[in-house]
C-alpha positions as CSV (number, residue, x, y, z in Angstrom):
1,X,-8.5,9.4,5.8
2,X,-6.7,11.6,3.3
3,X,-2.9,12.0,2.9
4,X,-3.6,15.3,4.3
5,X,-5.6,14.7,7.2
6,X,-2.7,11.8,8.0
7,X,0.1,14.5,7.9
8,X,-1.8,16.8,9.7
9,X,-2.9,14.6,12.5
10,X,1.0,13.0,13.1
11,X,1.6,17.1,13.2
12,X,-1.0,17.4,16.2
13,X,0.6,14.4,18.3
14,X,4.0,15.4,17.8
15,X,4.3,18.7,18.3
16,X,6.3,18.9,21.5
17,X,8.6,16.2,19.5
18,X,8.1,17.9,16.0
19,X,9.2,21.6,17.5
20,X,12.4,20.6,18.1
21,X,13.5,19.1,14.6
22,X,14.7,21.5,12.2
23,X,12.4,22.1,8.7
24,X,14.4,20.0,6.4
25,X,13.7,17.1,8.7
26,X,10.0,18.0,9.0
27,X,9.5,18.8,5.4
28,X,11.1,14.7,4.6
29,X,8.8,13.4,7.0
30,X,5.7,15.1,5.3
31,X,7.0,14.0,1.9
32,X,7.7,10.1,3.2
33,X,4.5,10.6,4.5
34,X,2.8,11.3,1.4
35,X,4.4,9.4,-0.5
36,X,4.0,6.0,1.8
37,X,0.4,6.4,3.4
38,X,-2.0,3.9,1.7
39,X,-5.5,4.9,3.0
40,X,-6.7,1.7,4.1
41,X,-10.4,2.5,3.6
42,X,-9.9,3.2,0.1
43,X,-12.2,1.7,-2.5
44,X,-9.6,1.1,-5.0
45,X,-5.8,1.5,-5.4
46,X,-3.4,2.9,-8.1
47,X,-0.8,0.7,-9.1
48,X,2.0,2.1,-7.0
49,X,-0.7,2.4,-3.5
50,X,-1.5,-1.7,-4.2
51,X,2.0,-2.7,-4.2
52,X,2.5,-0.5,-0.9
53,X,-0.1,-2.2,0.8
54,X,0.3,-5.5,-0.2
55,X,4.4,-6.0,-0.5
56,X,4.8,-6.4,-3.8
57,X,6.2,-5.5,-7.0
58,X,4.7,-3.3,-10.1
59,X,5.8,-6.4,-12.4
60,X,4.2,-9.0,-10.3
61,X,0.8,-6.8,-10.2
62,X,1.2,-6.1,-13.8
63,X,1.4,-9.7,-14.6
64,X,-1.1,-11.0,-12.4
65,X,-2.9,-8.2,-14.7
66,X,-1.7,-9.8,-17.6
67,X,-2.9,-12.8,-16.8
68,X,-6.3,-12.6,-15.6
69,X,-5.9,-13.3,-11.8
70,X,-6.1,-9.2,-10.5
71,X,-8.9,-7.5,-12.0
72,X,-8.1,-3.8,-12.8
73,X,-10.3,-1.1,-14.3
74,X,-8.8,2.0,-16.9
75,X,-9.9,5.4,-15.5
76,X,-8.4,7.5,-18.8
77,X,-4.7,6.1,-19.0
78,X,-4.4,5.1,-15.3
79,X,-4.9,1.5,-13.8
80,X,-6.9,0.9,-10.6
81,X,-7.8,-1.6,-9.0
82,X,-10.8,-2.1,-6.8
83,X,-10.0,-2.9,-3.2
84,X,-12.7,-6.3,-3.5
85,X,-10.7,-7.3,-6.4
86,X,-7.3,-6.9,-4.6
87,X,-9.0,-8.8,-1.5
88,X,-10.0,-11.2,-3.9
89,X,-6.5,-11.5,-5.2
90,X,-5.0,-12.3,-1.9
91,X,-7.8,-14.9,-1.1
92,X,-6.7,-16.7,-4.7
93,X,-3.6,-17.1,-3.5
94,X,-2.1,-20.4,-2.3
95,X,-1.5,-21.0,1.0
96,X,1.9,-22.1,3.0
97,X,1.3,-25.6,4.4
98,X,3.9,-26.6,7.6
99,X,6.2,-29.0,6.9
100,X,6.1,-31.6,9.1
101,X,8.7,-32.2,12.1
102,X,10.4,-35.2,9.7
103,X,10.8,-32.9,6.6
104,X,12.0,-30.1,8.3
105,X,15.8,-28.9,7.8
């Protein structure tokens, strides 16, 4: 689903809530929107969409970059990376063992 198609669809189920905000508050909701919608059926992700979607950083995902863990891919001078790699990423990652009842606090 495109940014578009996003914006336009909230537009559709809001209207009878939409109608009543004035247009400054409906054009900052389209450009939040826009700016904060990470399609999650997208095949790969620029640098800015993977940190949206996964919580992080731009220097974290530009030194796991740096270091061989994220795999990315140069379209011209922009960085992408595919979404298998960044699933792939997330798998690597290690996971948060429980403490047990003695250790905790």
């Amino acid at each position: 689903m495109s940014k578009r198609s996003v914006t336009k669809n909230v537009q559709e189920n809001t209207k009878g809530v939409m109608n009543n905000l004035p247009d400054a508050y409906l054009a900052a909701i389209d450009t939040y929107l826009k700016k904060h919608y990470v399609d999650p059926q997208a095949e790969a992700f620029s640098i800015d969409e993977f940190c949206l979607r996964y919580g992080i950083g731009r220097q974290l995902v530009y030194d796991e970059l740096n270091a061989g863990r994220l795999v990315g891919k140069k379209v011209g001078r922009r960085t992408i990376i595919p979404r298998l790699n960044g699933e792939g990423w997330l798998n690597s990652l290690p996971t948060i063992k429980p403490k047990k009842a003695d250790q905790a606090a």
